[in-house]
C-alpha positions as CSV (number, residue, x, y, z in Angstrom):
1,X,-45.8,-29.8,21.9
2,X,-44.0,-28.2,24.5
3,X,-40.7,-29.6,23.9
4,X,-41.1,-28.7,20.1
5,X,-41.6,-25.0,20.8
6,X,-38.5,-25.0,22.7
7,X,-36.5,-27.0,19.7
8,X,-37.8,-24.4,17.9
9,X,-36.8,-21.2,19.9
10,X,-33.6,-22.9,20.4
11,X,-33.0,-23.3,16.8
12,X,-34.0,-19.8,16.1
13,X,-31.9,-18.8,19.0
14,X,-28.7,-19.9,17.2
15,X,-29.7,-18.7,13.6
16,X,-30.1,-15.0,15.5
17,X,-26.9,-15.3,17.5
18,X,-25.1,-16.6,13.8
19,X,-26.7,-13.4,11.8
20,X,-25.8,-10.7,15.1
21,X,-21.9,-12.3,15.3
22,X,-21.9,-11.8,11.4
23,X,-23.3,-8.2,11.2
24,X,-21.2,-7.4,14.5
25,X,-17.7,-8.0,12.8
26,X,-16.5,-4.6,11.9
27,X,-15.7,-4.1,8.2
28,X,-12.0,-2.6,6.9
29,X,-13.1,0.8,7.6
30,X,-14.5,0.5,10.9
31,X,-11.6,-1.5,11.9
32,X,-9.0,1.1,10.9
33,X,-10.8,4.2,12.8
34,X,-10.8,1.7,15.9
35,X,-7.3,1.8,15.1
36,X,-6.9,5.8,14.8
37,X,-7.2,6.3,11.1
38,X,-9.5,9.0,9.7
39,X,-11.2,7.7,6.9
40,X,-12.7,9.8,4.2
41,X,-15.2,8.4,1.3
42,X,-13.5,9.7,-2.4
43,X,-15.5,9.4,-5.9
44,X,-14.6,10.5,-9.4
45,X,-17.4,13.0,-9.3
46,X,-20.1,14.0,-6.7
47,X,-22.6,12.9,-9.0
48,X,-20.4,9.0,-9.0
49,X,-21.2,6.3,-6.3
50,X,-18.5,6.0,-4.3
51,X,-15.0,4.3,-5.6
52,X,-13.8,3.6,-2.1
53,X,-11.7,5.4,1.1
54,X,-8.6,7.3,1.2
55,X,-7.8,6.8,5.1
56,X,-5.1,8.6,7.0
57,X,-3.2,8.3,10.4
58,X,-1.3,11.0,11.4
59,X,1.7,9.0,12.6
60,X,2.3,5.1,14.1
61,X,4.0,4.3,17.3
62,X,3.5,0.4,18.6
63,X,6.4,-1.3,20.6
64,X,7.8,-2.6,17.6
65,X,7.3,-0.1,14.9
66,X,7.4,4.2,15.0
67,X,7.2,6.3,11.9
68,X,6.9,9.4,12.5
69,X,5.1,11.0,9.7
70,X,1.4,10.3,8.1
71,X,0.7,7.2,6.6
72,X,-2.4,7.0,4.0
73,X,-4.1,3.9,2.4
74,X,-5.9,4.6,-0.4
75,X,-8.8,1.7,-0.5
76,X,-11.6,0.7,-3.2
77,X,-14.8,0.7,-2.5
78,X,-15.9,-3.7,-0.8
79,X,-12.2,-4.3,-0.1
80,X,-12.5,-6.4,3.1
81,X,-9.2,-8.8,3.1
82,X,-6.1,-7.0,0.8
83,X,-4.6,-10.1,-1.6
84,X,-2.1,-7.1,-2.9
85,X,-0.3,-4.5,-1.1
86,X,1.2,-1.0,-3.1
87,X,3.6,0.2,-1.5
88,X,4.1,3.5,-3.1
89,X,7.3,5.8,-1.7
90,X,6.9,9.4,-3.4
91,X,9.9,12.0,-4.7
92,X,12.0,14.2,-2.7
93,X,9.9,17.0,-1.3
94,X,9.6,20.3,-3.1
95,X,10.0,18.6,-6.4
96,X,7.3,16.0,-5.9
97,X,5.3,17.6,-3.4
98,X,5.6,21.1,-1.1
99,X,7.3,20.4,1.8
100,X,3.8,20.5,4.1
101,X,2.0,19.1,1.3
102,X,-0.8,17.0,3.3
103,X,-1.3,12.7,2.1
104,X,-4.3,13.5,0.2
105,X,-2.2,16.4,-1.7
106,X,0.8,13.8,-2.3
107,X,-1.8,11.5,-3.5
108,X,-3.5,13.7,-6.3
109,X,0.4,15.1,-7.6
110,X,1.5,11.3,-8.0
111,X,-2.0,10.3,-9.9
112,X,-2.4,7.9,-7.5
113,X,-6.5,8.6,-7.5
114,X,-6.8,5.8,-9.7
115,X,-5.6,3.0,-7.5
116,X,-8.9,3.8,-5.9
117,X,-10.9,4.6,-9.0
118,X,-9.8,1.6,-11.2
119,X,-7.3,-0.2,-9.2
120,X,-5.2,-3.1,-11.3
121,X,-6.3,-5.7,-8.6
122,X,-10.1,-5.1,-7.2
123,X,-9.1,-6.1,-3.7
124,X,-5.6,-4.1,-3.2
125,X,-4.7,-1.6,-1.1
126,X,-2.0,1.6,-1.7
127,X,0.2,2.4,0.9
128,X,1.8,6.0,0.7
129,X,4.0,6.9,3.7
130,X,4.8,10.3,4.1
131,X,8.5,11.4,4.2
132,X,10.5,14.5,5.0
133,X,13.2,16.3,2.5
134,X,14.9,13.8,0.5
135,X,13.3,10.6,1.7
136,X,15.0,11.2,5.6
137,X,12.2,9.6,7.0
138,X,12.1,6.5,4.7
139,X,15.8,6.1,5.5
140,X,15.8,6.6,9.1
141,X,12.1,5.1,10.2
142,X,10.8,2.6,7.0
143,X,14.0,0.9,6.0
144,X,15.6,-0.1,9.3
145,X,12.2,-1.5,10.9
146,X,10.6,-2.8,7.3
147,X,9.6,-6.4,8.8
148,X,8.0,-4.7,11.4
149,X,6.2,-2.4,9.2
150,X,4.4,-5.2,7.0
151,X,3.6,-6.8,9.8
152,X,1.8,-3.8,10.7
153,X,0.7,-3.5,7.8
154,X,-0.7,-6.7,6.9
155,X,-2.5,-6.6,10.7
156,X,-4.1,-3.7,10.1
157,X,-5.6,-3.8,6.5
158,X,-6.2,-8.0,7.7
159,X,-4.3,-8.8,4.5
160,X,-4.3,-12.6,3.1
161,X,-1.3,-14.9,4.4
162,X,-0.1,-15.0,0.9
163,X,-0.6,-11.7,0.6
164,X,1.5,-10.1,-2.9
165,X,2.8,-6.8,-2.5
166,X,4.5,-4.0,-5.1
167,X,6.9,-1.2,-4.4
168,X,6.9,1.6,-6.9
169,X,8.0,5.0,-6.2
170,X,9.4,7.8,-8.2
171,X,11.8,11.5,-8.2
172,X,14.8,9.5,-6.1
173,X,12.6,7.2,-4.2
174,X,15.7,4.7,-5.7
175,X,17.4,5.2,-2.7
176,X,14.7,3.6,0.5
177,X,13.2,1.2,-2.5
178,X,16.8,-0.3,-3.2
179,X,17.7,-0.9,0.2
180,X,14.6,-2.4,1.1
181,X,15.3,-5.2,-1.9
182,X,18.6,-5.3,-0.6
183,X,17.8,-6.3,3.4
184,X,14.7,-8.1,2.4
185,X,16.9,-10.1,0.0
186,X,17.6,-12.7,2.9
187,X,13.8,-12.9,4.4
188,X,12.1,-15.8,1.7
189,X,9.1,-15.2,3.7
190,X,8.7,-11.4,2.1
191,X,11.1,-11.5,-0.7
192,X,9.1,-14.2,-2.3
193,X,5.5,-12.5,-2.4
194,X,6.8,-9.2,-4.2
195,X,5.7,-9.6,-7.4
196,X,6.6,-6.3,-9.1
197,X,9.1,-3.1,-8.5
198,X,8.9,-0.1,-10.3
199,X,10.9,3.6,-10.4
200,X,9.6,6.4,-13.0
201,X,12.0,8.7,-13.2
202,X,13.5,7.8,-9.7
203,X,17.2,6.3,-10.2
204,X,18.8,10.1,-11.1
205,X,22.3,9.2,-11.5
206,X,22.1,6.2,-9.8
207,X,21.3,3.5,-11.8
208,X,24.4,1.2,-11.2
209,X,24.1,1.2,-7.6
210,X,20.3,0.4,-7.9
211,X,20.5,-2.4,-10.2
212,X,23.4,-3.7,-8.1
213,X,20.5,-4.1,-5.0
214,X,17.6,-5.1,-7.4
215,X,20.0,-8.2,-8.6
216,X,20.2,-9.0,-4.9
217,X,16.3,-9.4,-5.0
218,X,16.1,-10.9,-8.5
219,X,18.4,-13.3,-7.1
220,X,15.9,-14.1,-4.0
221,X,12.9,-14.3,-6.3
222,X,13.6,-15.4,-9.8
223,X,9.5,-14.4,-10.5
224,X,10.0,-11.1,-9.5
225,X,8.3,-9.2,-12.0
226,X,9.8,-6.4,-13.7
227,X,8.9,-6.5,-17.6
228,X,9.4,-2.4,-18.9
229,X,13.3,-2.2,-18.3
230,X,12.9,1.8,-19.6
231,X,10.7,2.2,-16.4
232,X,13.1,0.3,-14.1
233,X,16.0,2.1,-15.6
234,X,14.7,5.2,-15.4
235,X,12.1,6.7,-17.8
236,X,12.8,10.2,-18.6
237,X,10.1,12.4,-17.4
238,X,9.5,15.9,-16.6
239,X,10.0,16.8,-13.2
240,X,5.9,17.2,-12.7
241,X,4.6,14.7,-14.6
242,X,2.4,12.1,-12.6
243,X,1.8,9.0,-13.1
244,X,0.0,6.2,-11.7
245,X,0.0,2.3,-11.0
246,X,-3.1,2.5,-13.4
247,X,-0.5,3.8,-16.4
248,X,2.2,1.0,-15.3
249,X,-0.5,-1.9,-15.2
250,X,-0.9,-0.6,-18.7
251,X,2.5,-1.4,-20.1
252,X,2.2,-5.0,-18.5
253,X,4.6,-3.9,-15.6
254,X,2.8,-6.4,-13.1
């Protein structure tokens, strides 16, 4: 009898220890104030349930990578393991965005609220790095170190392997977004999970030089996604009009 009690506390001993390990492992959120976000529940209206988190950090400095600006991730609501990444880069400041315009205020002018309220994919995350003037910091911090950054990235957020990712941006964002393609071009092992790029009114006067770096990518990743030429092109729209990846999905962008 003796030796069946202790069978049985041993059993139970291990079905205890299985449950505490399981309700031990921090979820996304807790993982990324460990990490020195601040995270901040968002809903469609107080009366909603909640759609997910908008968290912030106010900049990133880790031996490899240092940006120096705020980086938010705008999350839905049971997102534990990212299969899709946004990378979103926004305008040139004062056109999209005052020039101290906070994450949160960025967010809200580019309509980005939906990629938490409805997001395309259920378990993706939006990225929206903040930059100075006319994408200085993007040029200076993002594009040089952009390995580094998804690397990061991926760590962080504890993205899937196979992890896809999108880069969308808009008012001149052309310029970081272009070089990116263009460097990432010759890594296979990055090139070949973007599945979509997108500019809305981004390119200016640009266009040549930008399709001259996407064909660089196209080139890398024959799938690369990008079905609404008028968006990639350039789709005329007011300087203030938002838009969102919600809109895009629409026209069977990605």
């Amino acid at each position: 009898m003796e030796s069946l009690i202790k069978s049985g506390l041993a059993i139970w001993t291990l079905i205890f220890l299985s449950f505490s390990a399981h309700a031990q492992t921090p979820d996304l959120i807790t993982r990324l104030k460990e990490a020195g976000f601040k995270c901040e529940p968002v809903w469609k209206k107080e009366t909603d349930p909640v759609s997910g988190h908008i968290c912030e950090i106010s900049r990133v400095s880790t031996k490899d990578f240092y940006y120096g600006q705020p980086i938010a991730l705008m999350i839905p609501k049971d997102v534990t393991s990212p299969s899709q990444l946004v990378l979103h880069l926004h305008g040139h400041r004062d056109v999209c965005g005052q020039r101290g315009a906070s994450p949160h205020a960025l967010i809200q002018k580019s309509g980005l609220m939906n990629q938490v309220h409805s997001p395309v994919v259920k378990d993706s995350i939006t990225i929206l790095p903040v930059s100075q003037g006319k994408g200085e910091t993007y040029k200076e911090q993002l594009v040089p170190k952009f390995g580094k950054f998804v690397q990061w990235i991926e760590e962080i957020t504890g993205a899937k392997s196979d992890a896809e990712w999108v880069i969308m941006g808009h008012g001149g964002a052309y310029e970081p977004i272009g070089e990116i393609l263009e460097r990432q071009a010759s890594n296979p092992s990055f090139i070949k999970r973007v599945k979509g790029v997108g500019l809305l009114n981004a390119a200016y006067s640009k266009l040549p030089s930008y399709r001259a770096k996407l064909k660089k990518a196209v080139a890398a990743n024959s799938s690369l996604k990008i079905h609404d030429r008028q968006l990639i092109y350039g789709l005329q729209a007011g300087p203030h009009q938002s838009f969102a990846a919600q809109k895009l999905s629409k026209r069977r962008f990605w």
